[in-house]
C-alpha positions in Angstrom: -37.9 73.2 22.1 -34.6 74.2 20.3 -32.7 72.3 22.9 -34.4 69.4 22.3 -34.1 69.2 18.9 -30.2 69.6 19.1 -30.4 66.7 20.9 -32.4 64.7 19.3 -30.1 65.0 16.4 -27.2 64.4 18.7 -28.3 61.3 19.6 -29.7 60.6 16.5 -26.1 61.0 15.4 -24.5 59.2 18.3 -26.4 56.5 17.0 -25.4 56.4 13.8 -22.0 56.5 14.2 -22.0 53.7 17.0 -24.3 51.6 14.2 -21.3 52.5 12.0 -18.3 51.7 14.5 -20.0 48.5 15.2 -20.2 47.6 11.5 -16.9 48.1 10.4 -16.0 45.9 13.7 -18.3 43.3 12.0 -16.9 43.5 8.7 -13.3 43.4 10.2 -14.6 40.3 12.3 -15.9 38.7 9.1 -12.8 39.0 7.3 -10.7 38.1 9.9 -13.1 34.9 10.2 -12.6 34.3 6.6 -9.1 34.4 6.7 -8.9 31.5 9.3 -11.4 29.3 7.2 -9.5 30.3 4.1 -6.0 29.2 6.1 -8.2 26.1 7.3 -8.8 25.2 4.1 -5.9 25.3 2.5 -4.3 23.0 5.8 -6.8 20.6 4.9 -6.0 20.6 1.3 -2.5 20.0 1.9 -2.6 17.3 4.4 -5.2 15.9 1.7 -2.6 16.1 -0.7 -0.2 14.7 1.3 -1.9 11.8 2.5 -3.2 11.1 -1.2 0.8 11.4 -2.2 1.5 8.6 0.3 -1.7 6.3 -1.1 -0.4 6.9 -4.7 3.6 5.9 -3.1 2.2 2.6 -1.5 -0.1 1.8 -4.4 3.3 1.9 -6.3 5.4 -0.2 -4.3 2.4 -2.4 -4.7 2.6 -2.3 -8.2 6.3 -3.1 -8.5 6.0 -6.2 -6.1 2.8 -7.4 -8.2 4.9 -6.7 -11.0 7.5 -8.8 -9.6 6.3 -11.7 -8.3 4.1 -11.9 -12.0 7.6 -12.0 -13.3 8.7 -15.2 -10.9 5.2 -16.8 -11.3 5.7 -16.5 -15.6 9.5 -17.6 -14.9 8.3 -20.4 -13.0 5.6 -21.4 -15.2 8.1 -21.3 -18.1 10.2 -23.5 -16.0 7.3 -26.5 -15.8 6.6 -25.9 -19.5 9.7 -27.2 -20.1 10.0 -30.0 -17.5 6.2 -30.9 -18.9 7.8 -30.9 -22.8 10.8 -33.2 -21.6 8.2 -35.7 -19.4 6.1 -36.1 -22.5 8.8 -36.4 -25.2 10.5 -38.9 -22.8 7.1 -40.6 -22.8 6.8 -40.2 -26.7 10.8 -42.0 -26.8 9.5 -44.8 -24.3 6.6 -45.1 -26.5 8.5 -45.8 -29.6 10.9 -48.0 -27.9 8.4 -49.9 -27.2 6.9 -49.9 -30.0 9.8 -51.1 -31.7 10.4 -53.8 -29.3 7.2 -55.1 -29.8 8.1 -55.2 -33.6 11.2 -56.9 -33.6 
């Protein structure tokens, strides 16, 4: 009886210590799986950060040539305001002219 109590308790310790080897594997496992998802991760943030870095570039070459061609447009607005001023005060000359003409 003696005998098979040793063994039980050998067994019972076999057991235990495989039930302990095999969670240490796990937690080793785990860890190593979180170091891939935490490497993962931070790939994935940097290409997002990258690609975000290249949006925010073209947005501001899109910017500047907005910015530039609002500059042209105002220039060549300015430009008809004038031609628009000399067409009306030629028409406001004309109109005295003929004004006076009619006069004389």
């Amino acid at each position: 009886m003696a005998d098979l109590s040793i063994l039980a308790k050998a067994a019972k310790r076999v057991s235990m210590d495989d039930i302990y080897v095999s969670l240490d594997a796990l937690k080793d496992q785990q860890a190593a799986d979180f170091r891939h998802l935490s490497e993962r991760i931070d790939n994935l943030g940097s290409q997002v950060n990258q690609r975000i870095d290249t949006v925010n570039q073209r947005i501001d070459n899109l910017s500047q040539k907005i910015d530039s061609q609002i500059g042209e447009v105002r220039q060549e607005i300015g430009q008809l305001n004038r031609r628009f001023d000399t067409v009306v005060q030629m028409l406001f000359d004309l109109s005295k002219q003929i004004s006076n003409q009619k006069n004389q």
